[in-house]
C-alpha positions as CSV (number, residue, x, y, z in Angstrom):
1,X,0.0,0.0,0.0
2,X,1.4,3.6,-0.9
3,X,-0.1,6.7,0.7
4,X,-0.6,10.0,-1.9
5,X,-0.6,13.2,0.1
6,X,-1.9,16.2,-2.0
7,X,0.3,17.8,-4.2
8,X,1.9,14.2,-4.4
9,X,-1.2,12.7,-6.1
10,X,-0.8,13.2,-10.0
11,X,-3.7,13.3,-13.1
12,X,-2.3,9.9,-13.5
13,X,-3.5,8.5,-10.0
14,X,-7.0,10.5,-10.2
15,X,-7.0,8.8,-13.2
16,X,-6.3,5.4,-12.1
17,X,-8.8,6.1,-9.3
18,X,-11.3,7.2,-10.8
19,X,-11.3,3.9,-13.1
20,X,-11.1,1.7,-9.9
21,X,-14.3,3.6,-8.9
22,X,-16.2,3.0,-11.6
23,X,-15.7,-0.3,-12.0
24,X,-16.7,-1.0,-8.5
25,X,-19.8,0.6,-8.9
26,X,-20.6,-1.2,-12.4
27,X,-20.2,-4.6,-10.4
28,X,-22.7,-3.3,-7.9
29,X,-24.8,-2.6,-10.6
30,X,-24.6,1.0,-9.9
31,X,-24.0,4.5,-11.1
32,X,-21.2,6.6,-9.9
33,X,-22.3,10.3,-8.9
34,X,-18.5,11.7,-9.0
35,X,-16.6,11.6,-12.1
36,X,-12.5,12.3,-12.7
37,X,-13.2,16.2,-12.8
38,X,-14.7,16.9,-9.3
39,X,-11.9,14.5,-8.3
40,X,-9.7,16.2,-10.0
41,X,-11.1,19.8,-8.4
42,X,-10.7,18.3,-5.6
43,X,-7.3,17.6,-5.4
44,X,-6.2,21.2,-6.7
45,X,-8.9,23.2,-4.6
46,X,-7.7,21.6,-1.4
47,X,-4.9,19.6,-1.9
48,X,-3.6,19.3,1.9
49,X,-6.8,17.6,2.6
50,X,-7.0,14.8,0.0
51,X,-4.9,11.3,1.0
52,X,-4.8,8.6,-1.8
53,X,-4.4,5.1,-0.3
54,X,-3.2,2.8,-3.4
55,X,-2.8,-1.2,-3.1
56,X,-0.6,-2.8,-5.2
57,X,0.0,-6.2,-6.3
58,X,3.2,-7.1,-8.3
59,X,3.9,-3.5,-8.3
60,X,0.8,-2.8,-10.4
61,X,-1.9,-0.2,-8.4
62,X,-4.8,-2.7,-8.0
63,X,-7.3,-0.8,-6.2
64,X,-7.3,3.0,-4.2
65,X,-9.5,4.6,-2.1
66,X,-9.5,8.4,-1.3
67,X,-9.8,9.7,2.2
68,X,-9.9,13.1,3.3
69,X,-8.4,15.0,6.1
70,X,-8.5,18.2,8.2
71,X,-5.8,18.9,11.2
72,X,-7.8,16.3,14.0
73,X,-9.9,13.7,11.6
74,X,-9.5,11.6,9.3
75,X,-12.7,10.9,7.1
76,X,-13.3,8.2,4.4
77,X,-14.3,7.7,2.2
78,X,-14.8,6.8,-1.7
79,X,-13.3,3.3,-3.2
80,X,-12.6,0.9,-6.3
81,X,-10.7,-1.7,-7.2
82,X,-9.8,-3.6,-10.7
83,X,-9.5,-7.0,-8.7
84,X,-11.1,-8.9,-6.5
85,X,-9.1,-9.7,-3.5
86,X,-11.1,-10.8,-0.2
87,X,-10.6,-8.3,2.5
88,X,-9.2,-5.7,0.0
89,X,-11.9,-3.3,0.8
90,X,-11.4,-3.3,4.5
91,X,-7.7,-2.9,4.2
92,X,-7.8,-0.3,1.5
93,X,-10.6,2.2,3.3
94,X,-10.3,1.1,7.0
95,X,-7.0,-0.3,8.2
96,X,-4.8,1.7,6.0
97,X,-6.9,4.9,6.7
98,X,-7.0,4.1,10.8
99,X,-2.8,3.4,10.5
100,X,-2.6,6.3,8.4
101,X,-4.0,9.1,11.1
102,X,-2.0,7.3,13.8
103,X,1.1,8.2,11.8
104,X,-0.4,11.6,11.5
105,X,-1.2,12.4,14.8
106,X,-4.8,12.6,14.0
107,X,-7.5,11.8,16.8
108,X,-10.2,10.4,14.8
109,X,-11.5,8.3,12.1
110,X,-14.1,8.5,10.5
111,X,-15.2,5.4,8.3
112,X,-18.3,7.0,6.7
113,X,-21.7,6.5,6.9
114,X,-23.7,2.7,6.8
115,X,-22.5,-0.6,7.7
116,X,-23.2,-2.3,10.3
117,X,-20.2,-4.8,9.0
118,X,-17.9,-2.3,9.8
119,X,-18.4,-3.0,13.6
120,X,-17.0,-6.7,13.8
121,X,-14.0,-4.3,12.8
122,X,-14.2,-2.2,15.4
123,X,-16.0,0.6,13.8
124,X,-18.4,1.4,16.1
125,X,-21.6,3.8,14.7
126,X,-22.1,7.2,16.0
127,X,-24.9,10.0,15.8
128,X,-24.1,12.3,13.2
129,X,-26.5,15.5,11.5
130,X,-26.8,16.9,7.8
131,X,-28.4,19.9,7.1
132,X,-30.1,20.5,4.0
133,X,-32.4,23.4,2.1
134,X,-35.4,22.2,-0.3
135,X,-36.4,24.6,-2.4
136,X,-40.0,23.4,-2.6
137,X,-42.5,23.9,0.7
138,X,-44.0,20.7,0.0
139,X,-41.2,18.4,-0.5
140,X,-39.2,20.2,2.7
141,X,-42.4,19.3,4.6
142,X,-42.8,16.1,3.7
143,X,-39.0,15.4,4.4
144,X,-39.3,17.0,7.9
145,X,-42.0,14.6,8.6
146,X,-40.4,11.4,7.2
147,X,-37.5,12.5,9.3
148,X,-39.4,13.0,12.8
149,X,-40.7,9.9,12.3
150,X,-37.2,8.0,11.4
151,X,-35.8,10.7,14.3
152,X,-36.8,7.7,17.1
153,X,-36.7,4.4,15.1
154,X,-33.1,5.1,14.5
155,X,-32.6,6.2,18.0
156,X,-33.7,2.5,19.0
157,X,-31.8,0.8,16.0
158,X,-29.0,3.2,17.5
159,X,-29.4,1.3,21.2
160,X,-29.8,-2.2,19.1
161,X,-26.7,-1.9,17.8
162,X,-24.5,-0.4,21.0
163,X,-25.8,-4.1,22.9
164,X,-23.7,-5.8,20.0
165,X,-20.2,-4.5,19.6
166,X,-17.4,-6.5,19.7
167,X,-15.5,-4.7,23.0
168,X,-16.1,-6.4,26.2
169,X,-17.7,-3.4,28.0
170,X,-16.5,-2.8,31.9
């Protein structure tokens, strides 16, 4: 595995990246919503916050995934890969990203949202907000209403899954 910093990451690896990305999301029969310019954009808008992970198998990049970073956090993140490896994934947007901000000095890691796989790796789930403006009365009401409803099922699902993670607790 090689870690890009920033200016360090070349058209070349957006390039490669971007193609690993794609590809993952044609195998899971869907369509990506980022394409090689906002990556691209990206990387030059705000280049000492972007950190390419790259795996590599006989010296050949294999699969990446992009992570990005402020002074404290670490957050990831988007992924692809050209081959199937088992575990791959995990090592590519977890491990690597997790040894990466010890190395760094950075407090936390984010692994993004979803997943309640990631928590037999230790990835525990945490509240988190979003905050959006809809243009349209009727849509933002009926949004606010889905929402308050959703508010306390996920609150429970929230509790559901804190009785299950892997850590022995006191």
């Amino acid at each position: 595995f090689r870690w890009i910093e920033g200016d360090s990451i070349k058209d070349a690896d957006w390039e490669f990246f971007t193609r690993c990305y794609r590809q993952t999301y044609r195998e899971h029969h869907s369509t990506p919503y980022l394409n090689l310019e906002f990556f691209r954009c990206i990387g030059a808008a705000m280049p000492g916050n972007i950190v390419m992970v790259c795996a590599e198998r006989e010296g050949k990049p294999i699969a990446a995934s992009l992570l990005i970073r402020n002074g404290t956090r670490l957050y990831g993140r988007h992924w692809g890969a050209i081959e199937h490896h088992p575990s791959l994934h995990f090592e590519a947007c977890y491990y690597q990203g997790i040894e990466y901000a010890i190395a760094r000095g950075l407090k936390v890691f984010e692994g993004g949202a979803q997943g309640e796989h990631k928590m037999a790796r230790g990835l525990l789930p945490v509240t988190t907000q979003s905050a959006h403006w809809l243009a349209h009365p009727e849509f933002s009401a009926a949004i606010e209403q889905f929402l308050h409803r959703e508010s306390s099922l996920m609150t429970e699902y929230g509790r559901e899954l804190a009785a299950h993670t892997p850590f022995k607790s006191g």
